[in-house]
mmCIF file of the N, C-alpha and C atoms, coordinates in Angstrom:
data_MODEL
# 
_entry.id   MODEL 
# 
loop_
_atom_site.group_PDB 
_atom_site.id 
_atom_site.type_symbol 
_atom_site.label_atom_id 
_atom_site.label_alt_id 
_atom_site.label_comp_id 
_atom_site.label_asym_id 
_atom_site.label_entity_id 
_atom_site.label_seq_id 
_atom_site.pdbx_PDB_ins_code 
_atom_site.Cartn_x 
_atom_site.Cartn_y 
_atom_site.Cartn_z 
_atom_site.occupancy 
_atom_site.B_iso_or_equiv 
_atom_site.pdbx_formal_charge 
_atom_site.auth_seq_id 
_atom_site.auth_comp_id 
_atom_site.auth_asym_id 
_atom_site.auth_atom_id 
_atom_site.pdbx_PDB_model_num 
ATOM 1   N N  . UNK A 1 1  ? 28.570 92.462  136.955 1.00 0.00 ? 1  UNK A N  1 
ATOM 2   C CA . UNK A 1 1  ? 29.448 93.568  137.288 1.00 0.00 ? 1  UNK A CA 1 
ATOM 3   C C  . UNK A 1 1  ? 30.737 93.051  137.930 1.00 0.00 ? 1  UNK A C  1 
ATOM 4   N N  . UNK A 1 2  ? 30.579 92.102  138.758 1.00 0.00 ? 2  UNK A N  1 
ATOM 5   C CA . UNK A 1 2  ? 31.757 91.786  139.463 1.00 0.00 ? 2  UNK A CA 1 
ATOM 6   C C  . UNK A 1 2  ? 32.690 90.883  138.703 1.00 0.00 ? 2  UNK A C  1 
ATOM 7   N N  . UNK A 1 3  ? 32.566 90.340  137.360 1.00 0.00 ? 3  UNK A N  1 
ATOM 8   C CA . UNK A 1 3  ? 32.877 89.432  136.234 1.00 0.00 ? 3  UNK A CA 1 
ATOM 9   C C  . UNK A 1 3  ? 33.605 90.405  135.570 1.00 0.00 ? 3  UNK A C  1 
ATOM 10  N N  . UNK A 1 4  ? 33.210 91.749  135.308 1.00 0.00 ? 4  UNK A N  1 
ATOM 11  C CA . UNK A 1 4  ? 34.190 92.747  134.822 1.00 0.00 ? 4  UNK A CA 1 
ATOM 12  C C  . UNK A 1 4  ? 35.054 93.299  134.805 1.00 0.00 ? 4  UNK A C  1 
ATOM 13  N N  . UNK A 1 5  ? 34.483 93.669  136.762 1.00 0.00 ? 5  UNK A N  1 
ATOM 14  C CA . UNK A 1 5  ? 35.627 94.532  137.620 1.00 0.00 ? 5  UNK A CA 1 
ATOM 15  C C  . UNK A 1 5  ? 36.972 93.189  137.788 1.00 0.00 ? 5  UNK A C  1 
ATOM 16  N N  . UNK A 1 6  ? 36.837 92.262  137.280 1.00 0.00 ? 6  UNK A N  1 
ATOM 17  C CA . UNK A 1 6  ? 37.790 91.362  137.991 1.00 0.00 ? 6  UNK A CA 1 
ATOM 18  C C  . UNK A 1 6  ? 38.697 90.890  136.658 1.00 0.00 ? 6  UNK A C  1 
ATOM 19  N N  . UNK A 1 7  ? 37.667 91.167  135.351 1.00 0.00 ? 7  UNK A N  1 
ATOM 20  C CA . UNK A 1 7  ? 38.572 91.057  134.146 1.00 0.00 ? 7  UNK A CA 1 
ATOM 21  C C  . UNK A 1 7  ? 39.179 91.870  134.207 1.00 0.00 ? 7  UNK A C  1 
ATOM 22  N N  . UNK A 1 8  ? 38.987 93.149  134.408 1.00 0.00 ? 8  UNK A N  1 
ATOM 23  C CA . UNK A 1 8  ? 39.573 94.885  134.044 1.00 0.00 ? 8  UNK A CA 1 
ATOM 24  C C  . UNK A 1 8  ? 40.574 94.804  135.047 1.00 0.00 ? 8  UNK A C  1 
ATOM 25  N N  . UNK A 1 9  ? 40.737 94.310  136.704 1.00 0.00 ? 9  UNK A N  1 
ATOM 26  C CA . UNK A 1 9  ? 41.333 94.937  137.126 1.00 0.00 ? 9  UNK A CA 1 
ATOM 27  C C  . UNK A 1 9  ? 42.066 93.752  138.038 1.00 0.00 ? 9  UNK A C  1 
ATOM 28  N N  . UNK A 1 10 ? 42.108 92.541  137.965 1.00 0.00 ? 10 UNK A N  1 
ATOM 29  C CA . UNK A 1 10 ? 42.376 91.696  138.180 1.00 0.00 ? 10 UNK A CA 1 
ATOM 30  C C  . UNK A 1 10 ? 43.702 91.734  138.989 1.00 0.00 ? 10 UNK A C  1 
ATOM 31  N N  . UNK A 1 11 ? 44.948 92.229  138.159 1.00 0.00 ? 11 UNK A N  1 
ATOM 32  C CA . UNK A 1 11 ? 46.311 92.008  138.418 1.00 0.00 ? 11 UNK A CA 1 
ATOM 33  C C  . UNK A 1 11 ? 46.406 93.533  139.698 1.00 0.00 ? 11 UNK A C  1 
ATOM 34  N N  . UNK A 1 12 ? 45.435 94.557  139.733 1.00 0.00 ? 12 UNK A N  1 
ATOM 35  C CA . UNK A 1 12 ? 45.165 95.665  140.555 1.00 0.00 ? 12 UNK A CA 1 
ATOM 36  C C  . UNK A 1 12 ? 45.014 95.863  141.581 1.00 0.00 ? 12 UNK A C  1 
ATOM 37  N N  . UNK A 1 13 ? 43.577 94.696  141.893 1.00 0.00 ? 13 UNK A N  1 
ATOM 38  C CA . UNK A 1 13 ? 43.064 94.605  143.296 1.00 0.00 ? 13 UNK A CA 1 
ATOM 39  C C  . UNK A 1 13 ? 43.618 93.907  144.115 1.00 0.00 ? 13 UNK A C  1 
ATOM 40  N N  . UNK A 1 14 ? 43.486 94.114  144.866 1.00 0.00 ? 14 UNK A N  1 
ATOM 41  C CA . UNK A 1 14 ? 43.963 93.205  146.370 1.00 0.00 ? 14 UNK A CA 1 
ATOM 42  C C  . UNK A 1 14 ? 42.771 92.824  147.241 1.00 0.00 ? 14 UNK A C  1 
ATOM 43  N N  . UNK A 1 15 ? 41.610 92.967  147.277 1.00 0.00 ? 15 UNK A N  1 
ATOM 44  C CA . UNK A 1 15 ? 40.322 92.744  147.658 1.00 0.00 ? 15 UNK A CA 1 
ATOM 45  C C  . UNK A 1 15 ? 39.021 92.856  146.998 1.00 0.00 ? 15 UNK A C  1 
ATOM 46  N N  . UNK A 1 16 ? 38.242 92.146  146.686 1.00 0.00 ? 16 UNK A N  1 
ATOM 47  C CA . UNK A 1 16 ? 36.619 92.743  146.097 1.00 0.00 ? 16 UNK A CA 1 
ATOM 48  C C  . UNK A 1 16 ? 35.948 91.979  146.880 1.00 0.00 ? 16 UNK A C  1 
ATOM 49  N N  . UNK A 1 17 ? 35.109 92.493  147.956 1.00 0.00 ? 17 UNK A N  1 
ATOM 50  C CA . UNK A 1 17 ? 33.895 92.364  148.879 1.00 0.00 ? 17 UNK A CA 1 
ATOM 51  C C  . UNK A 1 17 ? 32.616 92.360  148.306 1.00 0.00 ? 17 UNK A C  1 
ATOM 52  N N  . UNK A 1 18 ? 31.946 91.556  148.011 1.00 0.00 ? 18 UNK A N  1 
ATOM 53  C CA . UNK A 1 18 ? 30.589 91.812  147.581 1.00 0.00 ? 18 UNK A CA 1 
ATOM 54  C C  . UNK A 1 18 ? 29.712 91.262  149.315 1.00 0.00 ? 18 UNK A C  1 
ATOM 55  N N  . UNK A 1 19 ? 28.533 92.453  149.434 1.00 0.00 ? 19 UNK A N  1 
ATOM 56  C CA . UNK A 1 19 ? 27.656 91.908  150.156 1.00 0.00 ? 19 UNK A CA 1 
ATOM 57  C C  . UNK A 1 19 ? 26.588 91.946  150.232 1.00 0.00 ? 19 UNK A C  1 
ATOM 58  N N  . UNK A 1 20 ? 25.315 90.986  149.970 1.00 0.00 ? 20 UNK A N  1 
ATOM 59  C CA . UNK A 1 20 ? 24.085 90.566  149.687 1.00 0.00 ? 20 UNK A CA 1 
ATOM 60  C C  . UNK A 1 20 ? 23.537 91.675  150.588 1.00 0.00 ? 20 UNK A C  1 
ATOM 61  N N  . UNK A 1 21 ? 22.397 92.203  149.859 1.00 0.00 ? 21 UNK A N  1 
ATOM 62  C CA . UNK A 1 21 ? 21.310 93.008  150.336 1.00 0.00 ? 21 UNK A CA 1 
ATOM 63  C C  . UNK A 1 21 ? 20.233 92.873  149.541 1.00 0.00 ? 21 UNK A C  1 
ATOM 64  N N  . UNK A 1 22 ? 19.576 93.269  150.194 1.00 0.00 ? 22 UNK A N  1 
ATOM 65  C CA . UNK A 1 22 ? 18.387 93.585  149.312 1.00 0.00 ? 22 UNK A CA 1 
ATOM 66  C C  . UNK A 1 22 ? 17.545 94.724  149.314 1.00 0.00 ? 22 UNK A C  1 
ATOM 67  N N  . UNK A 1 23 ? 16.165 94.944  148.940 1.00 0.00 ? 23 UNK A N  1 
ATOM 68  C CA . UNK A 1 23 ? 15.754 96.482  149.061 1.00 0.00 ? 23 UNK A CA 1 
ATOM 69  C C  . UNK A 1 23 ? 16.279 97.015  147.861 1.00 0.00 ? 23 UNK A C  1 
ATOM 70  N N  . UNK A 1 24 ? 16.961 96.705  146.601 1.00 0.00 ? 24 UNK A N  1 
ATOM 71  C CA . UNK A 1 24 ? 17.505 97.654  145.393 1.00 0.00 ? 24 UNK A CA 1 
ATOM 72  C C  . UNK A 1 24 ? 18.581 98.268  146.020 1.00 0.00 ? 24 UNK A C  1 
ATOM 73  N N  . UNK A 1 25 ? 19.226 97.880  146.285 1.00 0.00 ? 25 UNK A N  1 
ATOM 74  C CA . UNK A 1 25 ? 20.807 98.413  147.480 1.00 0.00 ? 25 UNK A CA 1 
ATOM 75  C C  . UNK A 1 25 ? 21.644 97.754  146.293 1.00 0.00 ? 25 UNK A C  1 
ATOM 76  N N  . UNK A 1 26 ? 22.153 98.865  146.193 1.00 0.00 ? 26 UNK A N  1 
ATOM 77  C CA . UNK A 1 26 ? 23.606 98.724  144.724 1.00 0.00 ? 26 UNK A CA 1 
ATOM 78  C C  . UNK A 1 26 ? 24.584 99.866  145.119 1.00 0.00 ? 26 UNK A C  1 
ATOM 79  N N  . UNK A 1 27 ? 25.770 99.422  145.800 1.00 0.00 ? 27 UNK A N  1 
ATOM 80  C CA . UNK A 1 27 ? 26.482 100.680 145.975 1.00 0.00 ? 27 UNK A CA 1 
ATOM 81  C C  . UNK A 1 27 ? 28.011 99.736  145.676 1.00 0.00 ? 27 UNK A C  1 
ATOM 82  N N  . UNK A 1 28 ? 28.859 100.623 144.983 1.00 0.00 ? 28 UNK A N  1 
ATOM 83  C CA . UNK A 1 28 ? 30.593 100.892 144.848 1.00 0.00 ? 28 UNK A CA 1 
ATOM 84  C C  . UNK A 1 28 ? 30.645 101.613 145.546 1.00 0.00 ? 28 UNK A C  1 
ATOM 85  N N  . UNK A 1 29 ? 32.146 101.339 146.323 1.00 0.00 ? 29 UNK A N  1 
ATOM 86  C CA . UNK A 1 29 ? 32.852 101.670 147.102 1.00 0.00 ? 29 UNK A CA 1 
ATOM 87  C C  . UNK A 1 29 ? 34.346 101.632 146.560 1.00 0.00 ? 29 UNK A C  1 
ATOM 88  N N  . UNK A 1 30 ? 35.429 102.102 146.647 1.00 0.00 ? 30 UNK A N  1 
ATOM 89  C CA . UNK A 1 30 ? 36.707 102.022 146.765 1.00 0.00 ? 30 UNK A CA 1 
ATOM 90  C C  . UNK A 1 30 ? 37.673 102.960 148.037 1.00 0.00 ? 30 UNK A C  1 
ATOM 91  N N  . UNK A 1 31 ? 38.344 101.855 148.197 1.00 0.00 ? 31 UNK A N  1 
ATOM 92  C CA . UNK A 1 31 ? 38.800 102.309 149.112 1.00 0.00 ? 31 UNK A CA 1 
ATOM 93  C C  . UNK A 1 31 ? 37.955 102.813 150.153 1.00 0.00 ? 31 UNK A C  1 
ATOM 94  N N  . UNK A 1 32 ? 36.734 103.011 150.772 1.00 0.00 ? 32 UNK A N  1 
ATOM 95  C CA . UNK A 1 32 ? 35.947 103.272 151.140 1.00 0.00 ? 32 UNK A CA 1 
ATOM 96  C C  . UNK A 1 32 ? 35.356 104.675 150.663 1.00 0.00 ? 32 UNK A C  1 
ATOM 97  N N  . UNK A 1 33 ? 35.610 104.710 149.556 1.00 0.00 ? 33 UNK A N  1 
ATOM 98  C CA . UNK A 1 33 ? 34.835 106.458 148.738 1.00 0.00 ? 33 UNK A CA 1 
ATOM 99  C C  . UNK A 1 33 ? 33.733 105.797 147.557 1.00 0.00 ? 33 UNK A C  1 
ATOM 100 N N  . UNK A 1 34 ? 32.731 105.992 148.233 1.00 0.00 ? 34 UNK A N  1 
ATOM 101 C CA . UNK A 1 34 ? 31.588 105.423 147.478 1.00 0.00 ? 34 UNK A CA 1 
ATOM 102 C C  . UNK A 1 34 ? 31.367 106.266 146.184 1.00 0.00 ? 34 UNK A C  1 
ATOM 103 N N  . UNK A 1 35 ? 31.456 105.363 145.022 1.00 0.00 ? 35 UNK A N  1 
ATOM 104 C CA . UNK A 1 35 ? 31.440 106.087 143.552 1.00 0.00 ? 35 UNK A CA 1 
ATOM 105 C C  . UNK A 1 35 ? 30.234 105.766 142.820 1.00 0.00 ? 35 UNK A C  1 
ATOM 106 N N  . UNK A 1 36 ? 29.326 104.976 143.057 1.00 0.00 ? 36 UNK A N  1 
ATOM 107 C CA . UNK A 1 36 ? 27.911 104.706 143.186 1.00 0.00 ? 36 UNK A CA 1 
ATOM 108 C C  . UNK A 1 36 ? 27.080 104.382 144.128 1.00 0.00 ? 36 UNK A C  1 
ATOM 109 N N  . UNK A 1 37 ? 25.827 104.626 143.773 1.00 0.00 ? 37 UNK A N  1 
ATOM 110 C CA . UNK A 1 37 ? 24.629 104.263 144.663 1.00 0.00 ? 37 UNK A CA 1 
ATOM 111 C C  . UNK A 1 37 ? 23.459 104.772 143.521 1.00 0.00 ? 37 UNK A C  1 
ATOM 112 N N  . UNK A 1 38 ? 23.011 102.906 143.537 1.00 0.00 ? 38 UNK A N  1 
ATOM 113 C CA . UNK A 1 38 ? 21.656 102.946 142.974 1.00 0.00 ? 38 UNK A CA 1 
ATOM 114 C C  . UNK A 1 38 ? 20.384 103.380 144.112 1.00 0.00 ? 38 UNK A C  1 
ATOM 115 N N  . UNK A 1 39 ? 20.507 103.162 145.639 1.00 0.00 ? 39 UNK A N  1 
ATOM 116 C CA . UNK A 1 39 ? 19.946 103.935 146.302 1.00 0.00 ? 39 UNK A CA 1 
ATOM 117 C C  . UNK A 1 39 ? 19.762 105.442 145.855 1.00 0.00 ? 39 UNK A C  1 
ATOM 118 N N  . UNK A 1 40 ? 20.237 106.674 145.472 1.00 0.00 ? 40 UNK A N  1 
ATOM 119 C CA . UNK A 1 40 ? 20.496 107.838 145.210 1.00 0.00 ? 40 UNK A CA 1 
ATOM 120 C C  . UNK A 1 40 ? 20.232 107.736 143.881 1.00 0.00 ? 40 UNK A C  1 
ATOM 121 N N  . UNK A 1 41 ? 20.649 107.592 142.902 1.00 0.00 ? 41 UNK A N  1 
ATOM 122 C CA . UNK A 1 41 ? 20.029 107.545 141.452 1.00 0.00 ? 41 UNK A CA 1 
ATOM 123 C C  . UNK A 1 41 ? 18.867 106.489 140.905 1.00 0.00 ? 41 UNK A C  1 
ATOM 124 N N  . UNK A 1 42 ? 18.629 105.785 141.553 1.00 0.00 ? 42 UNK A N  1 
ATOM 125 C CA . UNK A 1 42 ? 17.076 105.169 141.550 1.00 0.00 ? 42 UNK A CA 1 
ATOM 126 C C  . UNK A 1 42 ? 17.572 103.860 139.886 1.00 0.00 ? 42 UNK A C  1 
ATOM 127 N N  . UNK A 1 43 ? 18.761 104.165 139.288 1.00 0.00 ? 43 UNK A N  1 
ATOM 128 C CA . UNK A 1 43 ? 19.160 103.523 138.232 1.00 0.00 ? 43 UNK A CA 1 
ATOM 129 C C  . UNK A 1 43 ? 20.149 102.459 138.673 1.00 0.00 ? 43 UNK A C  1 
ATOM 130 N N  . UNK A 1 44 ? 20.653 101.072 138.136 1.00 0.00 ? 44 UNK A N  1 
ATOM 131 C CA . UNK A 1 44 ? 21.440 100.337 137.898 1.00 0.00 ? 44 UNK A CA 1 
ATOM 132 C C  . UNK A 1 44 ? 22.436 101.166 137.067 1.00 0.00 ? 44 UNK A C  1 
ATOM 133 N N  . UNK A 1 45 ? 24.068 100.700 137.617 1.00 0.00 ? 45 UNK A N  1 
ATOM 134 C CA . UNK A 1 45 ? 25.125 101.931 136.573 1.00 0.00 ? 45 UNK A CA 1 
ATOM 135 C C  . UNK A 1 45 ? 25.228 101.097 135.374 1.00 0.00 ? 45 UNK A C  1 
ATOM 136 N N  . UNK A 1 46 ? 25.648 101.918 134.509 1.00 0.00 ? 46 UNK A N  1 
ATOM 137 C CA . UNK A 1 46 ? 26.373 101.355 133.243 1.00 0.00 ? 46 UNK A CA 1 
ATOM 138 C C  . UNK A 1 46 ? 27.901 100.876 133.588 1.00 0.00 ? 46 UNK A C  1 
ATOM 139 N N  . UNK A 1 47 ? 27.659 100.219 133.483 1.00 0.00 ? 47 UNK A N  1 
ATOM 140 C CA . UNK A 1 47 ? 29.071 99.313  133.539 1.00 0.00 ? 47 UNK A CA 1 
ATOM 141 C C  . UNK A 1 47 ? 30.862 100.297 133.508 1.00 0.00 ? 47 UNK A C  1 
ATOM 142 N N  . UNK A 1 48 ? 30.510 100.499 132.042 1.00 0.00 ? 48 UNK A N  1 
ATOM 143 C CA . UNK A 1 48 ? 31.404 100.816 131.917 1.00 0.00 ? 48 UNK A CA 1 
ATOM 144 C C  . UNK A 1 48 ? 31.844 102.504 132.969 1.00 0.00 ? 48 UNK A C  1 
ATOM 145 N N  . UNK A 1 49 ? 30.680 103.148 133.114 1.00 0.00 ? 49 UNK A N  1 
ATOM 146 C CA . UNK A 1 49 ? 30.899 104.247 134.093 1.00 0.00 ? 49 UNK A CA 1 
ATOM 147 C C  . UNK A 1 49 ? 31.945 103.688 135.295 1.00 0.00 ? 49 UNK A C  1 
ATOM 148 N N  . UNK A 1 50 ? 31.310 102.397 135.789 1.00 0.00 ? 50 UNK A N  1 
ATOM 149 C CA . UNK A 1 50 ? 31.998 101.724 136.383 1.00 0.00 ? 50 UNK A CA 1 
ATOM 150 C C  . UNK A 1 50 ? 33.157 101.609 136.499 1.00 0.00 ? 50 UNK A C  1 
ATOM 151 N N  . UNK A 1 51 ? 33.864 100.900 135.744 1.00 0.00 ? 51 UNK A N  1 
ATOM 152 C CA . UNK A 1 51 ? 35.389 100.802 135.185 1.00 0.00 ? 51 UNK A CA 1 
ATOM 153 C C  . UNK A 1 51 ? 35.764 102.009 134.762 1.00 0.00 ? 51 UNK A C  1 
ATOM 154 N N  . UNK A 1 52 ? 35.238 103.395 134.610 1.00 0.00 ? 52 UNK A N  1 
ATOM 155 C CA . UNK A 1 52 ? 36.129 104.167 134.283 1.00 0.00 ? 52 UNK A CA 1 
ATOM 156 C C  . UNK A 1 52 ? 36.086 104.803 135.633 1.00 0.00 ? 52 UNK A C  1 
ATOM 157 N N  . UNK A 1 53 ? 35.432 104.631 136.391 1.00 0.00 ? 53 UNK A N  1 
ATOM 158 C CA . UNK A 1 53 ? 35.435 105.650 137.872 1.00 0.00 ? 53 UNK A CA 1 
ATOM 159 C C  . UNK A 1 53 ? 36.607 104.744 138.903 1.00 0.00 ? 53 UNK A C  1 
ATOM 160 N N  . UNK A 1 54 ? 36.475 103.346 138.476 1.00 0.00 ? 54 UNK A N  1 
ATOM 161 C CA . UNK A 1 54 ? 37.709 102.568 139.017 1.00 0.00 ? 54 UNK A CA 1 
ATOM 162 C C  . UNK A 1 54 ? 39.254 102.658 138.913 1.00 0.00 ? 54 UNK A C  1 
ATOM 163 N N  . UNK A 1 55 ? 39.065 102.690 137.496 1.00 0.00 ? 55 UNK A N  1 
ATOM 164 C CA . UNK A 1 55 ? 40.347 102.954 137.114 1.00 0.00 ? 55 UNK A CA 1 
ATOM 165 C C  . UNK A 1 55 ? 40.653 104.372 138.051 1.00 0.00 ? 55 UNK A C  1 
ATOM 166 N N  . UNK A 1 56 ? 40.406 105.417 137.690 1.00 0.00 ? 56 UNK A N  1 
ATOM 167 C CA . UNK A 1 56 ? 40.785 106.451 138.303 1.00 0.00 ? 56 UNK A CA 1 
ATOM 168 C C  . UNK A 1 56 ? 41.501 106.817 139.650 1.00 0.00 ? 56 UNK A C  1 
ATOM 169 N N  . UNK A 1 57 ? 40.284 105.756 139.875 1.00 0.00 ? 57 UNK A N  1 
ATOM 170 C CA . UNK A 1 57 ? 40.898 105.610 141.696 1.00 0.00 ? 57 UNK A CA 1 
ATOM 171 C C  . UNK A 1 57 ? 42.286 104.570 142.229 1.00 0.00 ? 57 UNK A C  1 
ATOM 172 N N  . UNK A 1 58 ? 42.523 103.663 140.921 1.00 0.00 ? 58 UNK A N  1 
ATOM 173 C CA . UNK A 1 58 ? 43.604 102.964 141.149 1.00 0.00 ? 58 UNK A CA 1 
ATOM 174 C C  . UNK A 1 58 ? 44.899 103.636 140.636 1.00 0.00 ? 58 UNK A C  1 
ATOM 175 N N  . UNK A 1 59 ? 44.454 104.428 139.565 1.00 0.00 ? 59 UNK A N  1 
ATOM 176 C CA . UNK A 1 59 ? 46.189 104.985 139.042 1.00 0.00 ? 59 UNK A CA 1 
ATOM 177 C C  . UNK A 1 59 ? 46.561 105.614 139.772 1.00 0.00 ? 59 UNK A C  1 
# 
């Protein structure tokens, strides 16, 4: 995931924080507005949901 967000958005970001957990703890954040959580949907996201909920938040 983080191999993606960094192809897609590379020239965009100004920070990507990843931090180790464990327990099935999978959460996005931007800007601090959390746009996933595998906590709450019990699923790993599809990627691309991913990048399109990103984008959004950057344009």
């Amino acid at each position: 995931m983080t191999a993606r967000l960094l192809e897609h958005f590379k020239q965009k970001l100004q920070s990507l924080t990843l931090i180790p957990a464990g327990g099935g703890c999978f959460e996005i954040a931007v800007n601090g507005e959390l746009i996933y959580s595998k906590l709450k949907t019990g699923e790993f996201p599809n990627e691309q949901l991913i990048i399109d909920e990103v984008m959004k938040r950057l344009n």
